[in-house]
C-alpha positions in Angstrom: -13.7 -19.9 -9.8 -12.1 -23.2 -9.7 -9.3 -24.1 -7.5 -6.9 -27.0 -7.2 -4.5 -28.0 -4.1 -1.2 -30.1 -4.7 1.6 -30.6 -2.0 1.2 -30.7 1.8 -2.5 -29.8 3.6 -1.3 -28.0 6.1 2.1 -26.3 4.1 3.1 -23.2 3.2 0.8 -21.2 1.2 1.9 -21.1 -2.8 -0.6 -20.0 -4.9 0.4 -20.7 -8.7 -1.2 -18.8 -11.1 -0.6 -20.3 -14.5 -0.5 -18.9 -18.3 -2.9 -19.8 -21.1 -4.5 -22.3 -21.7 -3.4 -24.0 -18.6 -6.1 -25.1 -16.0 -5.4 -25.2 -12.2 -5.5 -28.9 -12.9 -2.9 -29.4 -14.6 0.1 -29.0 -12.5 -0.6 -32.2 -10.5 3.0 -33.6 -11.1 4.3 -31.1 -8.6 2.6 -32.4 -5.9 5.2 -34.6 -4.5 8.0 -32.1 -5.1 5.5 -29.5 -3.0 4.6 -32.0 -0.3 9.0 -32.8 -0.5 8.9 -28.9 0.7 6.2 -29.0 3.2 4.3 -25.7 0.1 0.5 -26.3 -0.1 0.1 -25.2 -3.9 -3.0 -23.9 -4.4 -3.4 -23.7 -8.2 -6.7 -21.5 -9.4 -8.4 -21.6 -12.9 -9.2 -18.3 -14.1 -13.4 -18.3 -14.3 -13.7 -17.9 -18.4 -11.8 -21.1 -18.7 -14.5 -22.7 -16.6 -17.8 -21.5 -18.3 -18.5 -19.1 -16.4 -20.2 -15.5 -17.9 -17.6 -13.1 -16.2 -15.7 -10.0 -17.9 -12.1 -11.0 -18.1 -10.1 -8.8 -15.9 -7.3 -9.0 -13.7 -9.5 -7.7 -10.3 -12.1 -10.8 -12.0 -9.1 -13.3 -10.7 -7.8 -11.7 -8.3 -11.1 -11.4 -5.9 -12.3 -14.9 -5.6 -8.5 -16.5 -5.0 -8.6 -14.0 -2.1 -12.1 -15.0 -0.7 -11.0 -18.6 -1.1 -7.5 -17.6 1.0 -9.8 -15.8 3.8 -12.4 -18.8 3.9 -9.7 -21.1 4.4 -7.8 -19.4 7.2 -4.9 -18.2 5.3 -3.6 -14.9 6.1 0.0 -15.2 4.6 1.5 -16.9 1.1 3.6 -16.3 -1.8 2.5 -16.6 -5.1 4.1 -17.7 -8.4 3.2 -17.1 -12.2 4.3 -18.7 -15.2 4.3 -17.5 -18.2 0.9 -15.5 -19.2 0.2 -16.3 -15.8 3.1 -13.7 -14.3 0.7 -10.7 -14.4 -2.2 -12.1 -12.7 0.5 -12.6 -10.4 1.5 -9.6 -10.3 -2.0 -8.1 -9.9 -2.6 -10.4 -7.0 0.6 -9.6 -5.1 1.1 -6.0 -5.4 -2.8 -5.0 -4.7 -2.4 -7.2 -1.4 1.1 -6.9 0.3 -0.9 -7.5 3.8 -1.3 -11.3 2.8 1.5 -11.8 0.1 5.0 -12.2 1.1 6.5 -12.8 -2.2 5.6 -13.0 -6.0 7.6 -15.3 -8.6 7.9 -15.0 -12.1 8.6 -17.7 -14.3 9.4 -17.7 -17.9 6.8 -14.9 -17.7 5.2 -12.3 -20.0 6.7 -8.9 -19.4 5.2 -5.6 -20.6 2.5 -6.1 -23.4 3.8 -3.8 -26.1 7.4 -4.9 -25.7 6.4 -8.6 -25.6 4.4 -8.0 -28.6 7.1 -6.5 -30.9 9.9 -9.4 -29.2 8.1 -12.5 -29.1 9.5 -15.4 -31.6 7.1 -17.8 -31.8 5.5 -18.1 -35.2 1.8 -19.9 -33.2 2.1 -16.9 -30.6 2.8 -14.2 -33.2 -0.2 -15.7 -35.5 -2.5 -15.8 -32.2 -1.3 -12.0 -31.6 -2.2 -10.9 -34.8 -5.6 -12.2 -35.2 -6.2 -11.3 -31.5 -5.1 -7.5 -32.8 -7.8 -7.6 -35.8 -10.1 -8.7 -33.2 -10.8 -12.2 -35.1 -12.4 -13.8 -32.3 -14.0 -17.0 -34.7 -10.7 -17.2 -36.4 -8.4 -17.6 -33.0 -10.6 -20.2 -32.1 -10.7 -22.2 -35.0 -7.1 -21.9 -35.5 -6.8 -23.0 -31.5 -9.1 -25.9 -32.6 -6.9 -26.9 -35.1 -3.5 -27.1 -32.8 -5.7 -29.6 -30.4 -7.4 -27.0 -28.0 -11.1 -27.4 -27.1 -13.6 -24.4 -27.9 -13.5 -23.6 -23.8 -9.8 -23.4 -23.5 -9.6 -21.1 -26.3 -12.2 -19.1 -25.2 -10.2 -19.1 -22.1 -6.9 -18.1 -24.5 -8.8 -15.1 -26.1 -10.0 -13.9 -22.4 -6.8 -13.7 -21.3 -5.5 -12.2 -24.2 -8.1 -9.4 -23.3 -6.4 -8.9 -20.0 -2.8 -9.3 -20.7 -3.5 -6.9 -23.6 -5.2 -4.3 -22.3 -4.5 -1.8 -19.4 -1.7 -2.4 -16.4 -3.1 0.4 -14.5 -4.5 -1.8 -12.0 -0.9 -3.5 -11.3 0.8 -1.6 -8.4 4.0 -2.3 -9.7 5.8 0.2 -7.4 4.1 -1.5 -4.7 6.5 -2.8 -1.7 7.0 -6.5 -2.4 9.3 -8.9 -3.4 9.3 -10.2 -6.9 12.1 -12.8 -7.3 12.1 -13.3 -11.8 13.0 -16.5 -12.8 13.8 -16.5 -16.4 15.9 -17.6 -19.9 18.4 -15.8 -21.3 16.1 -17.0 -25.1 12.5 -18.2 -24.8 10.9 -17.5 -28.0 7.0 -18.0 -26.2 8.5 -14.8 -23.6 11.2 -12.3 -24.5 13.7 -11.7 -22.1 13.5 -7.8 -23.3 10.1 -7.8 -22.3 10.3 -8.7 -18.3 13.5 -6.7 -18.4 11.7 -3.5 -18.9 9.2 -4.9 -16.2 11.9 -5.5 -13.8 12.7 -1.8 -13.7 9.4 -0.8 -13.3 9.3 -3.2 -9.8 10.4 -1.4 -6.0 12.2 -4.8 -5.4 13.1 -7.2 -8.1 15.7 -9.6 -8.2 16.7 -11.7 -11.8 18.2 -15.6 -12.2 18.5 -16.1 -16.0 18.8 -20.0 -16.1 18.6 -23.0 -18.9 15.7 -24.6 -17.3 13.4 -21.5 -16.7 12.5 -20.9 -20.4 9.5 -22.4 -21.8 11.4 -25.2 -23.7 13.6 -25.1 -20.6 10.3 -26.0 -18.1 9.4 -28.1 -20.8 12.2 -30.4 -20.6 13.6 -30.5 -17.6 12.6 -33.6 -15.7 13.7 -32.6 -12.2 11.7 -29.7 -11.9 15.5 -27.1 -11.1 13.0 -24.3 -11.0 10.4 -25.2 -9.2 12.6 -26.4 -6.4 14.3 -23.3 -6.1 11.2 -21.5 -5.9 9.9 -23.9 -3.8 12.9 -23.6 -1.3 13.0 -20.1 -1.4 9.3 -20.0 0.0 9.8 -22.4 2.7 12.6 -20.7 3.9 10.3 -17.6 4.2 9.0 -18.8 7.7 6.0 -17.0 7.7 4.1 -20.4 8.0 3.3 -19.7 12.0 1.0 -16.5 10.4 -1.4 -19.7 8.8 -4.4 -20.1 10.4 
C-alpha cells in the first residue's frame, strides 16, 4: 500500500482517505494549508489502485494504514474521508477507537442502497448500473473513454466492490466522534443517503455548507472545508500522545 505525507513532519496525525479514483497523490495542494495548521496529512492509496493482487475489502485498507501508523510511532490521529472515501473512513475509525480520536466526512457516500436509489449524476448512475450487471470490461472502457487509465478504473470497479457490498464490518455504533461535513445538493452524494448514516452513528454531528458538495470542493479556491476540518483536529490536543 502506497502512502503519501503533506503538511507538517512532526504535526498532528490526519489521515485522509480519499474516494475513487483518487490516489494518495493527489491532494498535494493541501500541503501548505496542513503545514498552516501544524496536521501531518498522511494520504494512503488503496492497494488495487497500485497493481497490487489483493481482494478489495474494507479490513484490505484498513490493516496496512495501521501498520504504517504503528511503524512510525503514531499512536493517536483523526481521520477524514471524502466522498467514496467516507466509509473506508469509517471502517478505519470505528474498528480502532484506541488510536482514532475523530472521523470526518466529507461530501461522503452514505449507505449503499439509499445512495444508489438518490444519486443524480448521469456518469455515476451509468457506472452503477453496469457495475450492478457485473460488466467489468464495459466499466472500464467506458472509464477509458472519460480520460481514466485501465489501473485507476480497475481501482473504480474495486472499490465499487467494497462500497457495494456488506457494512458488517463498520462498527457504526462504535464510541467515536464523526463530525459530517456535507451539501444541502451534491448530485455525485445524496444528502438522504449520509442522513440515514448519521442515525445509525453513537456520536454524529452535521454542518450542511455550499463548499462541502462535490461541485462545492470543486470550486472553492480557499479550501472553507478543509480548514475547518483542519482546525477542528488541531484543537484536539492529542498531539503530546505522538510518538
Amino acid at each position: 500500500m502506497q502512502f503519501f505525507e503533506y503538511g507538517k513532519v512532526d504535526g498532528v496525525p490526519l489521515v485522509f482517505l480519499l474516494g475513487p479514483p483518487h490516489t494518495g497523490d493527489s491532494v498535494a495542494e493541501l500541503s501548505e494549508l496542513a503545514s498552516h495548521w501544524g496536521i501531518r496529512l498522511i494520504c494512503p492509496t488503496r492497494p488495487w489502485y497500485a497493481g497490487t493482487a489483493v481482494e478489495p475489502s474494507f479490513a484490505a485498507s484498513t490493516g496496512p494504514i495501521i501498520d504504517y501508523l504503528h511503524q512510525h510511532g503514531i499512536r493517536r490521529a483523526c481521520a477524514i474521508g471524502g466522498s467514496g472515501g467516507g466509509p473506508f473512513a469509517l471502517h478505519l475509525t470505528t474498528n480502532h477507537t484506541d488510536t482514532f480520536d475523530a472521523c470526518y466526512l466529507l461530501a461522503s457516500m452514505g449507505t449503499p442502497e439509499i445512495f444508489m436509489d438518490k444519486v443524480a449524476s448521469p456518469q455515476s448512475r451509468l457506472l452503477i448500473e453496469l457495475f450492478r450487471a457485473k460488466s467489468y470490461a464495459q466499466t472500464v472502457a467506458q472509464l477509458g473513454e472519460w480520460g481514466m487509465t485501465e489501473q485507476l478504473a480497475h481501482g473504480v470497479w474495486s472499490d465499487f466492490k467494497v462500497l457495494f457490498g456488506s457494512w458488517e464490518s463498520i462498527r457504526l455504533d462504535a464510541d467515536i466522534a464523526v463530525r459530517i461535513h456535507h451539501g444541502r445538493s451534491d448530485d455525485n452524494a445524496p444528502l438522504e443517503s449520509v442522513q440515514a448514516l448519521a442515525l445509525q452513528l453513537a456520536d454524529s454531528e452535521f454542518r450542511i455548507s455550499p463548499t462541502a458538495s462535490h461541485l462545492g470542493l470543486a470550486n472553492d479556491e480557499d479550501f472553507t472545508e478543509f480548514r475547518t476540518i483542519f482546525a477542528d483536529v488541531a484543537g484536539r490536543q492529542f498531539a503530546p500522545d505522538v510518538r
